[in-house]
One Martini backbone bead per residue (centre of mass of N, CA, C, O) as a GRO file, in nm:
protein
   78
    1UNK     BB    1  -1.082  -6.363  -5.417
    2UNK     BB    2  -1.372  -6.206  -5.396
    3UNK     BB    3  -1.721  -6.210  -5.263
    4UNK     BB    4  -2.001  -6.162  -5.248
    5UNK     BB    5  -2.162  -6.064  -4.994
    6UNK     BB    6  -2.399  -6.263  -5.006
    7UNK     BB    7  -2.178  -6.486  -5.103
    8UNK     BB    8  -2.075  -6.493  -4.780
    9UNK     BB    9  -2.324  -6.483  -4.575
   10UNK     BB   10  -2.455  -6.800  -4.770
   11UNK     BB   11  -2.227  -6.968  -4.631
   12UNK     BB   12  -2.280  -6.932  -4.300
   13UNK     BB   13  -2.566  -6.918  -4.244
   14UNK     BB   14  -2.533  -7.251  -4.062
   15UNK     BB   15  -2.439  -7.154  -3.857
   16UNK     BB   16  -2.341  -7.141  -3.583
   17UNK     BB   17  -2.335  -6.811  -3.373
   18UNK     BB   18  -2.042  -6.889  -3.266
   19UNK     BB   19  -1.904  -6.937  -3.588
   20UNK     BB   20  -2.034  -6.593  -3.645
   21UNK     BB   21  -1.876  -6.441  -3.473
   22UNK     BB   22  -1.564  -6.511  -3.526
   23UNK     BB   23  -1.571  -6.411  -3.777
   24UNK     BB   24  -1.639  -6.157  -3.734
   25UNK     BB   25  -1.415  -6.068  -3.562
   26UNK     BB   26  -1.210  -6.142  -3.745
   27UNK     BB   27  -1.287  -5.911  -3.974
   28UNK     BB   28  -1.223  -5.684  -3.762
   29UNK     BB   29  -0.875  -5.739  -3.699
   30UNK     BB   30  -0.867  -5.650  -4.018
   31UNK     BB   31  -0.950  -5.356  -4.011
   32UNK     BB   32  -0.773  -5.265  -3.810
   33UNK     BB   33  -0.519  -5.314  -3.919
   34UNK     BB   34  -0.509  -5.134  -4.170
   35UNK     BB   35  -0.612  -4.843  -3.981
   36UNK     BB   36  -0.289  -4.947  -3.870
   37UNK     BB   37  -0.085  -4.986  -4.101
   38UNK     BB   38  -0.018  -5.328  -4.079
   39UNK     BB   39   0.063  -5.394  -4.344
   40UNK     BB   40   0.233  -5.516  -4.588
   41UNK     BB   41   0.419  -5.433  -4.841
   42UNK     BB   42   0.366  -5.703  -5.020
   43UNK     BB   43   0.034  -5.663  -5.004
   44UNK     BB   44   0.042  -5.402  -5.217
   45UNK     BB   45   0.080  -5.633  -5.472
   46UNK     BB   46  -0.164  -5.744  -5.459
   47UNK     BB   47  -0.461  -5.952  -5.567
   48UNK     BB   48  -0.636  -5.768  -5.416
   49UNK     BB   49  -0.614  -5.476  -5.233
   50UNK     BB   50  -0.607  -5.387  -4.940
   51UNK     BB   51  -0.843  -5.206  -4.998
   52UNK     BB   52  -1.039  -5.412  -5.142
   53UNK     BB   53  -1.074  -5.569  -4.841
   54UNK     BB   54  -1.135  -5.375  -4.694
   55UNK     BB   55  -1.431  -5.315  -4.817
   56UNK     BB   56  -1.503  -5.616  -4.824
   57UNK     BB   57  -1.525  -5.638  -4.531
   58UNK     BB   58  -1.738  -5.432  -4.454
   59UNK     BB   59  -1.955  -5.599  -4.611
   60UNK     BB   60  -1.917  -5.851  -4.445
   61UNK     BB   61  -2.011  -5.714  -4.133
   62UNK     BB   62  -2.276  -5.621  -4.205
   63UNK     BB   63  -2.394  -5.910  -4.251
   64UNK     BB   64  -2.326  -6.057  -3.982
   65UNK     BB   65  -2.433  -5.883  -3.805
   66UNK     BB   66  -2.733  -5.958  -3.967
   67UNK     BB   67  -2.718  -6.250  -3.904
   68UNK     BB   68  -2.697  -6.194  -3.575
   69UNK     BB   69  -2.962  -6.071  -3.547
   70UNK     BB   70  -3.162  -6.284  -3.678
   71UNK     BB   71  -3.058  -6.566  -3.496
   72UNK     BB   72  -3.146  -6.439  -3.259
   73UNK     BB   73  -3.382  -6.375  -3.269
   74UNK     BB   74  -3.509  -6.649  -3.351
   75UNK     BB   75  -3.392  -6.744  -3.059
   76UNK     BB   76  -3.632  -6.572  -2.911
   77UNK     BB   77  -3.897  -6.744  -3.052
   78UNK     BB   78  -3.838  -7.000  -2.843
   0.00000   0.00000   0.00000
C-alpha cells in the first residue's frame, strides 16, 4: 500500500539529514531500475503495479528533495 506523498514526507520529517538522503538514494535506485526495465515479471502481478510505484516514488523524490533543501537553509541559517 502507497501512502500520500505527504504522509510520506511527514514520516521522515524528524530524520537526521544524512538518514533523508540515504531514503532520497533509495528512492532513485528504484525509478532508475523500473526506467531501465529491471523490474521482475512477477512484480507486475502485484498490486499496486510497478507504474503506480514508479509514479509515487516520483512524488515521493520531489517531497525529500524539498525537505533536504529545507533542512538544508535551516541549517545554514544557525
Amino acid at each position: 500500500m502507497m501512502i500520500h506523498p505527504k504522509n510520506f514526507r511527514d514520516s521522515l520529517e524528524n530524520l537526521p539529514l544524512d538518514k533523508i538522503i540515504k531514503e532520497r538514494d533509495k528512492i532513485i535506485r528504484e525509478i532508475r531500475r523500473y526506467e531501465k526495465g529491471k523490474i521482475p515479471e512477477d512484480d507486475y502481478m502485484m498490486d499496486p503495479s510497478p507504474e503506480t510505484v514508479y509514479m509515487m516514488n516520483n512524488l515521493y523524490l520531489a517531497e525529500l528533495c524539498n525537505l533536504i533543501y529545507e533542512k538544508k537553509k535551516e541549517a545554514d541559517e544557525y
